[in-house]
C-alpha positions in Angstrom: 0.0 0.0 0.0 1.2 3.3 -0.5 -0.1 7.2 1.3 -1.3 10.0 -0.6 -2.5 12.3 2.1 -4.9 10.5 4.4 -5.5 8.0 1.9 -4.1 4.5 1.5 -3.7 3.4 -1.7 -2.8 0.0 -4.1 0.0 1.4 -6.5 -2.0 1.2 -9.1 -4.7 4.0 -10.8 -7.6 2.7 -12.3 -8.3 5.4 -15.2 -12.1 5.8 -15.5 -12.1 7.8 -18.6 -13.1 4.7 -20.8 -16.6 3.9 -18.1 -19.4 5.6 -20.6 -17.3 5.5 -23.6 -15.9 2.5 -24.9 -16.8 0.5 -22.0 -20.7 0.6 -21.7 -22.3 0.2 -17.9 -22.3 -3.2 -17.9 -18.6 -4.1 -19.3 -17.5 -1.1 -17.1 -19.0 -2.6 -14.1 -17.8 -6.0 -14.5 -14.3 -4.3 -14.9 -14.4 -2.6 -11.5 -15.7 -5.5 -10.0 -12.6 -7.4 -11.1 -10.3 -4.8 -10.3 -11.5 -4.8 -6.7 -11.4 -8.4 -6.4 -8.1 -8.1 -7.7 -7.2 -6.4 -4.7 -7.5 -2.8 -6.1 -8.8 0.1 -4.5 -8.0 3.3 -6.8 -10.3 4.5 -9.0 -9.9 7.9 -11.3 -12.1 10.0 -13.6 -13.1 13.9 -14.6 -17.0 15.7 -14.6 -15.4 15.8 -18.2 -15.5 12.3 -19.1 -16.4 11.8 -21.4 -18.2 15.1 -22.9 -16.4 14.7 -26.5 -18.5 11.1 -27.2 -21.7 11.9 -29.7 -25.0 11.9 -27.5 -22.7 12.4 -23.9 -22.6 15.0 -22.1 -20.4 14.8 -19.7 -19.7 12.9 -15.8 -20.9 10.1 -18.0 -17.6 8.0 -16.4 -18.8 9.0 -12.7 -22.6 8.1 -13.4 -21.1 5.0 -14.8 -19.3 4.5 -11.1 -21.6 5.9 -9.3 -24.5 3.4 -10.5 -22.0 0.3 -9.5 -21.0 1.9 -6.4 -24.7 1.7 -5.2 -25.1 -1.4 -6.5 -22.5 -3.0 -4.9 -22.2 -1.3 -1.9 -18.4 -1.0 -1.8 -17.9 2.7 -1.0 -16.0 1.9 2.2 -13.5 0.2 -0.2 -11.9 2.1 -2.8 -10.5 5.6 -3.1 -12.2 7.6 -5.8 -10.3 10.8 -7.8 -12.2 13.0 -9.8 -11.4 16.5 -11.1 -12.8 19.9 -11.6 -12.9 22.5 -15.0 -13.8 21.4 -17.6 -17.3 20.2 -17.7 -19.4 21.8 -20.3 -21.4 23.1 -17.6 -18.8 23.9 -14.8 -16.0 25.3 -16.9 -13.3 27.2 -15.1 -11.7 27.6 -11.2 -13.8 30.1 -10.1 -14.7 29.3 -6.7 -18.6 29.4 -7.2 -17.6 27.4 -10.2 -15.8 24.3 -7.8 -18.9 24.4 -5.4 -21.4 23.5 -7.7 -19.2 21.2 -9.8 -18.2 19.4 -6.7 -21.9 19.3 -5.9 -22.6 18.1 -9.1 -19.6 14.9 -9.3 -21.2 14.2 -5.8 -24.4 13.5 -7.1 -23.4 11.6 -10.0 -20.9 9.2 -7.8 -23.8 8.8 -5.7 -21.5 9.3 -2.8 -21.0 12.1 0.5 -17.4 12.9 -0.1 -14.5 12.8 -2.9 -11.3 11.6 -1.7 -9.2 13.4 -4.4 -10.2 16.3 -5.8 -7.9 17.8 -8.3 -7.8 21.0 -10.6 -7.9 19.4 -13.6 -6.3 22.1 -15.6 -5.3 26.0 -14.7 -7.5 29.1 -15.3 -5.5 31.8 -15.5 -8.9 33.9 -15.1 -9.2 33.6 -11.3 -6.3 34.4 -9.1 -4.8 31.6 -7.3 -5.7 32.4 -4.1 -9.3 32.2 -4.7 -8.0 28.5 -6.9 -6.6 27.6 -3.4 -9.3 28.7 -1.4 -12.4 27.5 -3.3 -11.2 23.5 -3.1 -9.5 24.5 0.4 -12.9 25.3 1.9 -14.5 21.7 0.5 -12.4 20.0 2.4 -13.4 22.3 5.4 -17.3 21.5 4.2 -16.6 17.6 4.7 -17.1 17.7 0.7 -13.5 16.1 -0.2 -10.5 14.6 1.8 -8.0 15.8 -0.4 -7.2 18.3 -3.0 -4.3 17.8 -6.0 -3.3 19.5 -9.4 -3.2 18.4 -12.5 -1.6 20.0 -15.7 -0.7 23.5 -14.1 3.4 24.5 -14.8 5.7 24.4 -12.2 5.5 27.8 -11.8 1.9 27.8 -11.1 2.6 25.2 -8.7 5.4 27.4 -7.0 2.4 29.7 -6.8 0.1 27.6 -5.6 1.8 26.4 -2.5 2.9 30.3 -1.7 -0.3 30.9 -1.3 -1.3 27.9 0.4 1.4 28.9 3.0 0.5 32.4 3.2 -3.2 31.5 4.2 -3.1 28.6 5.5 -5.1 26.5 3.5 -5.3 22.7 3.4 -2.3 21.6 1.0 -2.4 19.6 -2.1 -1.2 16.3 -2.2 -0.8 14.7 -5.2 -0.2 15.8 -8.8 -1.3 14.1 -12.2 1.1 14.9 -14.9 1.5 13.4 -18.5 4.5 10.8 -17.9 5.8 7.1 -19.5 8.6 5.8 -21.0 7.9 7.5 -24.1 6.8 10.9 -22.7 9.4 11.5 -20.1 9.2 16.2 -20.4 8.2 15.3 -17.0 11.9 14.9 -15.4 13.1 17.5 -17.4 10.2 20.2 -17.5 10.2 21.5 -13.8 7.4 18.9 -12.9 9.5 16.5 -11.7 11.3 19.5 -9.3 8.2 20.7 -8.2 6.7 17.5 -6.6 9.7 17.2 -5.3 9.7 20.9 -3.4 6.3 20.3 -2.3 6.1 16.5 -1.9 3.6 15.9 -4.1 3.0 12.1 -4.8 2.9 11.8 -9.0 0.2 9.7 -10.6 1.3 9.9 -14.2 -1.6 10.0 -17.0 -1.2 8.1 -20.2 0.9 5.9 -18.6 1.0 3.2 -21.2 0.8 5.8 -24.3 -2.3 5.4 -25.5 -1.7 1.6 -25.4 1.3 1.7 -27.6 2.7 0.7 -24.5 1.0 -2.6 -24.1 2.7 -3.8 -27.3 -0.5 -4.9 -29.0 0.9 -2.1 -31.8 3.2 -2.8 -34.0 4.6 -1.8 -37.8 2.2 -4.4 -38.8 -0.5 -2.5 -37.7 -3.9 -4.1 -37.7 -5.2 -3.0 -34.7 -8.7 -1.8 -34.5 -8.7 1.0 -32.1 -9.8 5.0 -31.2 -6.2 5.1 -30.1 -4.5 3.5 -33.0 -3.7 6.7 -34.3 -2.2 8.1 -30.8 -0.1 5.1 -30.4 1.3 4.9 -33.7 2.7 8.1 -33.6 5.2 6.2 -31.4 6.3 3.4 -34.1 9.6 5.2 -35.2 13.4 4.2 -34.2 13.4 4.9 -30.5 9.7 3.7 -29.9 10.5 0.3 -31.6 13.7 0.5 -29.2 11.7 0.7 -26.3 9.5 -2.0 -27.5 12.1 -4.3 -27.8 13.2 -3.3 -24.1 10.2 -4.1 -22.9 9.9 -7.6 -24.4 12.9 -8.4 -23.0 12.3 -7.5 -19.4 8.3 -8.8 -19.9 10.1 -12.3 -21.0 12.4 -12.5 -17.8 9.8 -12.2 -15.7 7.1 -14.1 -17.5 4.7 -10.7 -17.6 2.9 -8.8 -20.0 5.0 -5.9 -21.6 2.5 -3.3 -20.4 2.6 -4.7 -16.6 6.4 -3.3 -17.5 5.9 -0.3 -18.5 3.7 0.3 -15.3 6.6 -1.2 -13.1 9.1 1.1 -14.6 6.8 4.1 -13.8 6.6 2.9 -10.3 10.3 3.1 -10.0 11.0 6.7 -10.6 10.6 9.4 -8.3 8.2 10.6 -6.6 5.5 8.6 -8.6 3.2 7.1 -6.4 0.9 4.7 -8.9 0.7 5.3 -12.8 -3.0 5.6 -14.3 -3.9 3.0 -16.3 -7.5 2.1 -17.7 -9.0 -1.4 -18.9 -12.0 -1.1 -21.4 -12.5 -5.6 -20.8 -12.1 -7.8 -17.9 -9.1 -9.3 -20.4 -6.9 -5.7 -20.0 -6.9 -5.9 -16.0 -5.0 -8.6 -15.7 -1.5 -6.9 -16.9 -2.4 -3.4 -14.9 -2.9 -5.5 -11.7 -0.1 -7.6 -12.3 2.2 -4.4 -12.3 1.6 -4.0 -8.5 4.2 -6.5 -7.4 6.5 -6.5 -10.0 10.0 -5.3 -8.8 12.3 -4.6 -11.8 16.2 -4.9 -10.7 17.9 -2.1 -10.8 19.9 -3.0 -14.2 16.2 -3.8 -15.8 15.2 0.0 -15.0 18.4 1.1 -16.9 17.7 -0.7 -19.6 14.2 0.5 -20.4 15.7 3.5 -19.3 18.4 3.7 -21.8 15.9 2.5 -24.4 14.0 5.6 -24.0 16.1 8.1 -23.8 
């Protein structure tokens, strides 16, 4: 188990962005009920999710998880994350803006309190102290346990946590930055820096690439996917490096490459548990089998190297 605040987490993020989209209520549900069987416990999503679907409108992914949270009745088990801005209907930081969008996610999760509520992105229209202040005071209102950030720049960060200090406000924990073997801008961007200034436990998105990651997409091609096209950006020189990495280090161990990928996310620092979503019951099984796979310290280098 790992801590993020006052939470205790599995290493492992399940991303709900696919719940509503190209997982439909019933698939999605059987997927979360495998994933807590499997001993999970971390769920993520967005009011966003998934607004850009034909005929959604958005917090389709936490009505999805709300529904099979009152059906099961497992609350009291798993940690839910959900974010703030961008809903069609609760755009922007504003703290007016946060209230009601927090009032609405509640609703839709069908649940009393969010345990991580992040800024999903920055709005440069409100001033940070009233970006601060607006999630500060749901924590005070018994609304959410814990507040994080999510694609703001380091300096924005910086700024956030001066003001946090300056008024005392409850402090983020977490941040949920764009990060894999094939994006790394993270260690090199400031991010990295910043979460380590303000000890900020990292929960990288895209974690596997868009599922170029899980190996399933190759020069052949063939694969019949809505992220096809994001993955195979990746199919030059260095991805095809990596790929190779990976199916050496799977091999030794006997895993599935993406359970790799995850495991190599897991050993850099600061990062707390990589998202990762499943769309089938068939996907979990490499996500989950990330959580206790240790990589030796010469395997990291390698996949390491392979990316660079």
């Amino acid at each position: 188990m790992t801590r993020i605040g006052d939470l205790e987490i599995v290493p492992l993020n399940l991303g709900g962005n696919v719940f509503g989209w190209t997982a439909d209520e019933p698939t999605s549900h059987a997927v979360l009920d495998a994933f807590v069987e499997a001993g999970g416990n971390f769920i993520d999503t967005a009011d966003v999710y998934s607004a850009w679907v034909p005929g959604n409108t958005g917090g389709d992914s936490e009505l999805v998880i709300g529904s099979w949270l009152e059906a099961r009745g497992r609350r009291d088990d798993v940690v839910i994350a959900t974010k703030v801005c961008k809903h069609p209907e609760f755009p922007g930081l504003s703290p007016a803006n946060v209230a009601k969008a927090a009032d609405a996610s509640l609703q839709r999760l069908r649940t009393d309190v969010i345990d991580l509520y992040y800024a999903h992105f920055d709005d440069e229209t409100v001033p940070m102290v009233e970006i601060v202040s607006g999630l500060s005071a749901l924590v005070d209102a018994g609304k959410v346990r814990n507040i994080a950030i999510s694609n703001f720049s380091p300096a924005r960060i910086d700024e956030w946590f001066a003001v946090t200090e300056a008024e005392g406000f409850h402090r983020a924990v977490a941040l949920q930055p764009q990060y894999s073997l094939v994006e790394r801008g993270f260690e090199t961007n400031g991010l990295q820096a910043a979460a380590q200034r303000h000890d900020l436990a990292v929960l990288p998105y895209y974690s596997l690439a868009s599922g170029f990651l899980t190996g399933k997409y190759r020069a052949d091609g063939g694969v019949d996917s809505v992220r096809a096209g994001s993955a195979s950006a990746y199919l030059d020189e260095r991805g095809l490096a990596v790929l190779d990495a990976l199916d050496a280090v799977a091999a030794a161990h006997d895993v599935e490459v993406a359970s790799v990928a995850l495991a190599w996310l897991r050993a850099q620092d600061t990062v707390a548990a990589p998202i990762a979503s499943a769309r089938t019951v068939e996907q979990l099984g490499a996500l989950m089998a990330s959580v206790d796979l240790e990589l030796t310290a010469a395997e990291v280098q390698l996949l390491t190297d392979a990316s660079a």
